[in-house]
C-alpha positions in Angstrom: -10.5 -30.3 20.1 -9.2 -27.9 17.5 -10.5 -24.4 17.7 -13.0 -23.0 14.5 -11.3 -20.4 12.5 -11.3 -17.3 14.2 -11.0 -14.4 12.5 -14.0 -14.0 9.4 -11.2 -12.1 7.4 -8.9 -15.2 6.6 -11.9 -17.7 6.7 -13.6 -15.6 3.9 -10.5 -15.5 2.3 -9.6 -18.9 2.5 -12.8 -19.9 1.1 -11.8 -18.1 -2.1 -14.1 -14.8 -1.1 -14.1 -11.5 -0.8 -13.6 -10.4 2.4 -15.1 -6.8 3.5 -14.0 -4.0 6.7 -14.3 -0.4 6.9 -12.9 2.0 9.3 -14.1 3.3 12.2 -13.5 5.5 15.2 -12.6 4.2 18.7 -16.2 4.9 20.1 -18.2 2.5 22.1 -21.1 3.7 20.4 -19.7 3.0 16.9 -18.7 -0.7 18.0 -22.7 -0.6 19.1 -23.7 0.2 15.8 -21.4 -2.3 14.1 -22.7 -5.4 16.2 -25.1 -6.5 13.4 -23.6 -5.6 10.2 -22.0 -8.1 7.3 -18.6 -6.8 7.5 -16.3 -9.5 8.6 -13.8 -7.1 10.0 -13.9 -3.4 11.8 -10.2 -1.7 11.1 -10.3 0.8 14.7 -7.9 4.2 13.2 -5.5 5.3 15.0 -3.2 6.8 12.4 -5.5 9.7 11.9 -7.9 9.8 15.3 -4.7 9.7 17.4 -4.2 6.3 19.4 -6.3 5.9 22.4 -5.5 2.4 23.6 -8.3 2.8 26.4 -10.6 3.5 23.4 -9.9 0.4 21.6 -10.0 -1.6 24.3 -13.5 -0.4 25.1 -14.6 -0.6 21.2 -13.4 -4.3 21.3 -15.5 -5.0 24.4 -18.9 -3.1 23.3 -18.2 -5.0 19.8 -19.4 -8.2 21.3 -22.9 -9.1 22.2 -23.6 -12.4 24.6 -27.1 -12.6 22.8 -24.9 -13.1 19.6 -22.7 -15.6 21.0 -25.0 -17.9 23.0 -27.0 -18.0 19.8 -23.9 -19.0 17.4 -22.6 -21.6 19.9 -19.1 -20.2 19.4 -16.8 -18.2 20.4 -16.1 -16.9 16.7 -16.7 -13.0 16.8 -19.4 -11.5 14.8 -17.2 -9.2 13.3 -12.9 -9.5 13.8 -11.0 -6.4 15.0 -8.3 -4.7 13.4 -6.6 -1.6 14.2 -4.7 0.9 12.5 -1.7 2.3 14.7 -0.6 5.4 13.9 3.6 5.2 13.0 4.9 5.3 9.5 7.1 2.0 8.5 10.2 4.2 9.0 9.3 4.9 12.7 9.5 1.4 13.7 7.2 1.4 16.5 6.3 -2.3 17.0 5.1 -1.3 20.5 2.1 -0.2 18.7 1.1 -3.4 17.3 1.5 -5.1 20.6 -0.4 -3.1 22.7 -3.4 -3.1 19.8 -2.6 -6.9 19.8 -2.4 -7.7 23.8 -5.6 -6.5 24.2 -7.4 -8.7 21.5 -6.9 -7.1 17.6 -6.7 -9.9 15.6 -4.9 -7.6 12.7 -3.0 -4.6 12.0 -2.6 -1.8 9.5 0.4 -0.6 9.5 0.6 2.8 7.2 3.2 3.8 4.6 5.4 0.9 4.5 8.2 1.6 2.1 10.7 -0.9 2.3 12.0 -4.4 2.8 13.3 -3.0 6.1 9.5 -1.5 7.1 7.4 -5.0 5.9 9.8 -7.0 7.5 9.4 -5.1 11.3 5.7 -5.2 10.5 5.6 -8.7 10.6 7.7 -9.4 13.0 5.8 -6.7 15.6 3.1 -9.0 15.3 5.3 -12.8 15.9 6.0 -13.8 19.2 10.0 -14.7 19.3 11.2 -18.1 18.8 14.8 -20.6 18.2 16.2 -19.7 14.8 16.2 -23.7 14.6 12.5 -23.7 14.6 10.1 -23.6 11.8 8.9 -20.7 10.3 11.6 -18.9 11.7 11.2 -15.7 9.6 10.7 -12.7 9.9 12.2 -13.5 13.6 9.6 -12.5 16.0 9.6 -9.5 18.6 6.4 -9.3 19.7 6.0 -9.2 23.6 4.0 -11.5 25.9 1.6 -10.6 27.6 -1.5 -11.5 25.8 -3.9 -11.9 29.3 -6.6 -10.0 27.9 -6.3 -10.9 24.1 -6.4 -14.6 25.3 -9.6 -13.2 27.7 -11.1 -11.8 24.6 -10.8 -14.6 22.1 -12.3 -16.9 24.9 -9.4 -19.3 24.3 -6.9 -20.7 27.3 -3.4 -19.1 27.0 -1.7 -22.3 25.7 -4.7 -22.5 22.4 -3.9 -19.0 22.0 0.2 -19.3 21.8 -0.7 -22.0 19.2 -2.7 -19.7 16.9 -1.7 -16.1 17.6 0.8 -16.1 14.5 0.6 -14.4 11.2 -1.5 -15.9 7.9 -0.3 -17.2 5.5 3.0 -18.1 6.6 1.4 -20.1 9.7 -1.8 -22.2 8.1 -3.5 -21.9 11.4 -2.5 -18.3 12.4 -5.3 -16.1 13.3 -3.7 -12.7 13.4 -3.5 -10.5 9.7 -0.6 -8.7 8.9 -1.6 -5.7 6.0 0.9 -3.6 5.2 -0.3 0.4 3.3 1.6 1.1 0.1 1.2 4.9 0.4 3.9 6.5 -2.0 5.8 5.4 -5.9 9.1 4.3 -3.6 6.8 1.5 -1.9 5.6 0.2 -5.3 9.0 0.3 -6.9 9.8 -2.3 -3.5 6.8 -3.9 -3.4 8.3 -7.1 -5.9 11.3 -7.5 -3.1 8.8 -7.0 0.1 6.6 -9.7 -1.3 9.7 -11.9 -2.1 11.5 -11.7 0.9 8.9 -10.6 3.2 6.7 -13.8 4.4 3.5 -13.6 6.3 1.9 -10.3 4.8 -1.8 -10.9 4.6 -2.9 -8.1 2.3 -1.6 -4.9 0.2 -4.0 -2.1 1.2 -3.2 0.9 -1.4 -3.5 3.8 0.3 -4.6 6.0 -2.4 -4.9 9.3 -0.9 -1.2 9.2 0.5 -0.1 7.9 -3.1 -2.4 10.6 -5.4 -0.8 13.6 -3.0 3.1 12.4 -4.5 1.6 12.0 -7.6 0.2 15.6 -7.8 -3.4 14.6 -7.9 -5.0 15.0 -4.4 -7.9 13.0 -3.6 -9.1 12.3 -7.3 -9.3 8.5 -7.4 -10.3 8.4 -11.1 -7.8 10.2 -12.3 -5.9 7.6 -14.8 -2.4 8.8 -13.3 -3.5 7.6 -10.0 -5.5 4.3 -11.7 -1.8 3.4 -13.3 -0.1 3.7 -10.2 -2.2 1.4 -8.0 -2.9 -0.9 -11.1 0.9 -1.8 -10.5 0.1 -2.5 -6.6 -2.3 -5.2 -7.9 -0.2 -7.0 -10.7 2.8 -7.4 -8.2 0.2 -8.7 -5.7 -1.0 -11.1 -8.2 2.4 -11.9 -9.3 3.2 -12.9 -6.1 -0.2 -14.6 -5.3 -1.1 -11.9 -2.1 -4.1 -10.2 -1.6 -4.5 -6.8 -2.3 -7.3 -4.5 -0.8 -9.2 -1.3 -1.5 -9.8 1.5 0.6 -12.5 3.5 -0.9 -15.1 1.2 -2.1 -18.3 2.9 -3.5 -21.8 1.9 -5.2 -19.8 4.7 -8.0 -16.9 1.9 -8.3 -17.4 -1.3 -6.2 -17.7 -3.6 -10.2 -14.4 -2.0 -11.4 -13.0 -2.3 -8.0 -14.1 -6.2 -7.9 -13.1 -6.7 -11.9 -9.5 -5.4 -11.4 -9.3 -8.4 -8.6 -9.4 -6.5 -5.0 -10.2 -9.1 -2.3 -9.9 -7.1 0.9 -12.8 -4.5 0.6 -12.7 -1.0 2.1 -16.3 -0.4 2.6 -18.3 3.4 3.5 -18.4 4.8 6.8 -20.5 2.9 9.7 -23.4 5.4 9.1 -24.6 3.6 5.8 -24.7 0.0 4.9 -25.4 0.7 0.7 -21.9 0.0 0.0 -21.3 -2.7 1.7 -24.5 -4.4 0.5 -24.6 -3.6 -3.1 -20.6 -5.1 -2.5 -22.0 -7.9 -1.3 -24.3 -8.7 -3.9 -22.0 -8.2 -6.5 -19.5 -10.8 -5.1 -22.5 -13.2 -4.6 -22.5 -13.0 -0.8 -25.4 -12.9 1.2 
């Protein structure tokens, strides 16, 4: 019997919606406080909160709730978790991804990708290796096994979750989503060749406090300089027919965010839902 689509993030997607997330510390209390919400996907940091594999772990566990699943009749997570590890593209540290991976994240964020080089390891962190005379052969996969407690987690057997633990798009049924940060004006210059010669990125996430910094306009998201810049982000995305997300969605600018064609939805912090459901009714989800 073929397994139900796993992770909310590509289903909503998929289905030609909006798909929403938001940040959140590596606290067993915050993965409490998340059981119930709307957002289809919980992005754990650990570029900024310093990485605390332990802690993830632990938020992944404490994000499930039996009552939840026996009630669903599935094993389909209320909400899908993502992590962000903490290395810059340059720093090439797939181990990251595969430890966030191995113990059940079905995505990753991986900051400050610059290059053809960077998107290329990101993907390929997050693949496990294969023949070169296989299909789907590229990016040529790196990823370790040892998925015990992701295959645990997902409430799959080991075989169902070698046949699904792949990256989306480029695998139809993959389950795990690649997004890759364009944080800086050398990543959008590359951003045509990444997307051309980079298969299986799931989403551009501008990240628009690293990119306003180079562009000498700290933190002010309005500011028509910084509005230019990402503007560019989203007509290569759209050129090339990937999704691009927003980090910093507000009730101030979720319509705008929405009308310029954002997909993958940056909601507020944990501690207030407005955002998320003023978002929600603008996109016509319920």
């Amino acid at each position: 019997m073929a397994l139900p689509r796993l992770n909310k993030v590509i289903k909503a997607l998929e289905g030609g919606q909006h798909a929403f997330s938001t940040f959140a510390p590596c606290e067993i209390d915050t993965a409490l406080n998340l059981q119930n919400t709307k957002y289809d996907s919980v992005v754990f940091e650990g570029e900024h909160n310093g990485w605390d594999i332990k802690g993830l772990r632990d938020s992944l566990q404490y994000l499930l709730n039996r009552g939840q699943i026996a009630k669903a009749g599935s094993i389909v997570p209320n909400i899908t978790p993502f992590a962000r590890i903490p290395a810059n593209g340059c720093e090439m540290n797939q181990f990251l991804a595969k430890q966030a991976l191995d113990v059940g994240c079905s995505g990753i964020v991986f900051p400050h990708i610059s290059t053809v080089e960077e998107a290329y390891n990101a993907v390929a962190a997050c693949r496990y290796p294969r023949l070169r005379d296989k299909p789907l052969y590229e990016p040529a996969g790196i990823r370790g096994d040892g998925p015990t407690q992701a295959v645990r987690y997902w409430g799959v057997t080991q075989q169902e979750y070698y046949e699904v633990a792949d990256v989306w798009p480029l695998a139809p049924k993959g389950e795990i989503f690649v997004i890759i940060q364009i944080e800086d004006t050398t990543g959008i210059k590359n951003l045509p060749d990444m997307l051309k010669n980079v298969p299986g990125i799931g989403c551009v996430l501008i990240g628009e406090g690293d990119l306003s910094q180079e562009l000498g306009y700290p933190r002010q998201y309005e500011h028509k300089v910084v509005l230019d810049a990402m503007a560019q982000v989203v007509d290569t995305c759209k050129k090339h027919n990937v999704v691009v997300g927003h980090p910093h969605v507000e009730i101030s600018n979720v319509e705008r965010v929405v009308g310029e064609g954002y997909r993958f939805l940056m909601c507020s912090a944990p501690r207030s839902y407005n955002t998320l459901n003023k978002a929600l009714g603008v996109v016509g989800r319920s």
